[in-house]
ROTIMI-296333 format. One record per residue (C-alpha): x, y, z; residue in three letters; residue number from 1. Coordinates in Angstrom, 2 decimals. Layout:
BEGIN
        xx        yy        zz   resn   resi
         X         Y         Z    ALA    NUM
...
! end
This chain:
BEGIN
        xx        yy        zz   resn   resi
      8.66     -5.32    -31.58    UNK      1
      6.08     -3.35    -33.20    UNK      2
      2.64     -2.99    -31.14    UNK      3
     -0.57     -3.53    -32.98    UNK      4
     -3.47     -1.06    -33.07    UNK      5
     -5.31     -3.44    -30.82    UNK      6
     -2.82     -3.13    -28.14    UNK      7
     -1.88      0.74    -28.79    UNK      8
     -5.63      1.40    -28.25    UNK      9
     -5.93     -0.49    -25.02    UNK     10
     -2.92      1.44    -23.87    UNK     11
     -4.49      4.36    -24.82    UNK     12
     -7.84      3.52    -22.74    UNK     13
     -6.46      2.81    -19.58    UNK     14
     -4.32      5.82    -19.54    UNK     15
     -7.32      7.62    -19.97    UNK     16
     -8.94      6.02    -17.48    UNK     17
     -6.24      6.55    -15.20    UNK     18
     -5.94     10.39    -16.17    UNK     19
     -9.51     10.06    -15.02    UNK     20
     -9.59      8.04    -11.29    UNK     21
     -6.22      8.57    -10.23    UNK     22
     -6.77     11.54     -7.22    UNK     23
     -4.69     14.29     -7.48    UNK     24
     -3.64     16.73     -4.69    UNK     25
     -1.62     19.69     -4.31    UNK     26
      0.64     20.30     -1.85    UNK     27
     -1.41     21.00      1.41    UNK     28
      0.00     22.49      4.78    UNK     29
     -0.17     19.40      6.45    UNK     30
     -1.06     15.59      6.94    UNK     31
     -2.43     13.71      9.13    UNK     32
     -2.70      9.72      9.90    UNK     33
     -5.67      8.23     11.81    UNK     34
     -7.11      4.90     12.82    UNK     35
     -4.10      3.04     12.83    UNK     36
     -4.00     -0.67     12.64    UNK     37
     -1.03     -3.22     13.22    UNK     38
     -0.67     -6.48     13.76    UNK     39
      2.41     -6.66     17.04    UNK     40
      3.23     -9.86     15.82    UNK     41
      3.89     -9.14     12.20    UNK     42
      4.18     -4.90     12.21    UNK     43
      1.77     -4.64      8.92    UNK     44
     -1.63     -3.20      8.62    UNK     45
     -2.89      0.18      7.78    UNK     46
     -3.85      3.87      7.94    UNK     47
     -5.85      6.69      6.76    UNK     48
     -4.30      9.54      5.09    UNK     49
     -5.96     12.50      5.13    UNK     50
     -4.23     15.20      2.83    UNK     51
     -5.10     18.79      3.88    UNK     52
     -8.65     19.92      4.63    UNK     53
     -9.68     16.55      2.44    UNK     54
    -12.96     14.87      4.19    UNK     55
    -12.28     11.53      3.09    UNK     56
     -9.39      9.28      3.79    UNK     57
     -7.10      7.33      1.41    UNK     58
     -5.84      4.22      2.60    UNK     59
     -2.10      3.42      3.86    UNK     60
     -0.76     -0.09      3.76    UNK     61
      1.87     -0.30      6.55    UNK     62
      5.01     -2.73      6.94    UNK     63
      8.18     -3.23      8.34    UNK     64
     10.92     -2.08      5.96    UNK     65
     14.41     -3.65      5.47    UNK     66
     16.42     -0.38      7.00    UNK     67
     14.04     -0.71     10.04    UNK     68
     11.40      1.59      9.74    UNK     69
      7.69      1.23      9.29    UNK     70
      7.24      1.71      5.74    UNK     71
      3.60      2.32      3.36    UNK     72
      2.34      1.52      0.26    UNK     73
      0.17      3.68     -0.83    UNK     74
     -4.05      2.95     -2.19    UNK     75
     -2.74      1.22     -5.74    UNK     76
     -5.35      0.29     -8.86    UNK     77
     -4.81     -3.81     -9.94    UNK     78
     -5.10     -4.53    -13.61    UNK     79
     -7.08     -1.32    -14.37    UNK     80
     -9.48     -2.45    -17.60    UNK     81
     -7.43     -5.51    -17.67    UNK     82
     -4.14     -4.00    -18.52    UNK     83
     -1.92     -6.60    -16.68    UNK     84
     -0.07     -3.94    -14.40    UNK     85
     -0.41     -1.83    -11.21    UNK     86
     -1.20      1.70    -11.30    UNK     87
     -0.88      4.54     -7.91    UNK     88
     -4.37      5.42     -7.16    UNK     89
     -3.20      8.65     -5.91    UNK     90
     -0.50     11.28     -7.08    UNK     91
      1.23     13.47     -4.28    UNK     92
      3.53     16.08     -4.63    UNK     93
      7.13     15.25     -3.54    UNK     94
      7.09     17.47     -0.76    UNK     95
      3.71     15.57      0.55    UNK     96
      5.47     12.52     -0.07    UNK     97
      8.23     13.41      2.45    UNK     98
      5.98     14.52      4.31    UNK     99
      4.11     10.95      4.69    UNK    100
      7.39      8.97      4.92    UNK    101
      8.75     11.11      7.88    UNK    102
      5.06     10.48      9.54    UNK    103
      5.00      7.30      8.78    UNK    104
      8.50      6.59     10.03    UNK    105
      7.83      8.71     13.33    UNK    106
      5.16      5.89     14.53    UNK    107
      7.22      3.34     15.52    UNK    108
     10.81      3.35     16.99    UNK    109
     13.42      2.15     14.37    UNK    110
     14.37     -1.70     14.24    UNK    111
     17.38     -3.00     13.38    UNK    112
     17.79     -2.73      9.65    UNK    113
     19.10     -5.71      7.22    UNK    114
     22.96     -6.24      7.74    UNK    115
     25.21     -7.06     10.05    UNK    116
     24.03     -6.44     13.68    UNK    117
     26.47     -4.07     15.48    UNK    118
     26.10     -6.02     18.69    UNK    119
     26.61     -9.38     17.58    UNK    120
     28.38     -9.12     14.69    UNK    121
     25.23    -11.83     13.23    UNK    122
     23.37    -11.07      9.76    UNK    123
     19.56     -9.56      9.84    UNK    124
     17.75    -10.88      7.00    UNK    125
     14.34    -10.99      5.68    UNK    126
     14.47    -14.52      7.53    UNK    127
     15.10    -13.13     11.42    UNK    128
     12.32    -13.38     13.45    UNK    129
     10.63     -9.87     13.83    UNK    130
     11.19    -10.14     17.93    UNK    131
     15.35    -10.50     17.15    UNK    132
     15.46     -6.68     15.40    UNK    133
     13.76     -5.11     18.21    UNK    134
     16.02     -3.16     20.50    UNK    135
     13.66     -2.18     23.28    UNK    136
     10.29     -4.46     23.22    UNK    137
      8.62     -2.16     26.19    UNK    138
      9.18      1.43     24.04    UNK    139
      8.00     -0.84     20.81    UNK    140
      5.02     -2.05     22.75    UNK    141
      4.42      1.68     24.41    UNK    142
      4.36      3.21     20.80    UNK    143
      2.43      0.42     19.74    UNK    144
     -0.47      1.21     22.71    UNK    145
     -0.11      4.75     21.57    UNK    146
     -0.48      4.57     17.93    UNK    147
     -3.47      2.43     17.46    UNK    148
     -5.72      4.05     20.13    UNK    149
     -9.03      4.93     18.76    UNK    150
     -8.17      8.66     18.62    UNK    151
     -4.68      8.90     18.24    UNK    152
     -3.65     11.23     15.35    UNK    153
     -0.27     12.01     13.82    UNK    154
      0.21     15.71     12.35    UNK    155
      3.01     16.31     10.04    UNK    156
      3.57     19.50      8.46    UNK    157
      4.38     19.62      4.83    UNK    158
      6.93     21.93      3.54    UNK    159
      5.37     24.42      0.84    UNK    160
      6.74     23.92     -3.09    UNK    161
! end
């Protein structure tokens, strides 16, 4: 299929524009995630990333993963000049990357992951009830208290390229 010049040069714009708003960051010592938020009944919600010495934060969406760990999204541009696709509104370096998924993960104690439960033999899906993949509700609902306290902050260092 050949594309037009119409199309070519609307490619063309929103990579520019991209090339332009997406934030960049080198590899910093460390990261850190504040203000917290999840919802107990549903484990999704958010969190600021701060990368390095940056003032500002960029915006985490959290959620429950299917191998059991709290998982994020990271701040993402929607149809950027129309183009009818989703863009990262930030690049990180793999090591920062890392870096965020073993913070991220370290929040919350693990669930049980998609598959067969161990104990009872029984299949976790997408379908089973959030409350049936917890192994211990009162160190859930401990980290839970912890996490999304007003000044809680999680450190992670960041392994240097």
């Amino acid at each position: 299929m050949k594309i037009d010049d119409a199309r070519r040069c609307h490619i063309q714009a929103v990579m520019e524009w991209l090339e332009k708003n997406v934030r960049v960051y080198p590899t910093p010592s460390c990261i850190s995630l504040r203000q917290i938020r999840l919802d107990s009944s549903t484990l999704c919600g958010g969190a600021l990333l701060f990368v390095g010495d940056a003032l500002l934060g960029e915006e985490l969406t959290l959620q429950m993963g299917d191998a059991g760990w709290l998982t994020f999204t990271p701040p993402l541009f929607h149809s950027p000049l129309g183009a009818p696709a989703t863009y990262g509104a930030i690049e990180l370096t793999g090591n920062t990357q890392q870096a965020v998924i073993a913070a991220v993960q370290g929040l919350l104690p693990r669930l049980l992951p998609f598959g067969i439960n161990p104990k009872t033999q029984e299949w976790v899906t997408a379908s089973t009830p959030l409350r049936e993949r917890i192994s211990d509700a009162a160190e859930l609902n401990a980290a839970l208290e912890r996490i999304t306290h007003p000044d809680f902050e999680w450190v992670q260092s960041v392994a240097p390229d």
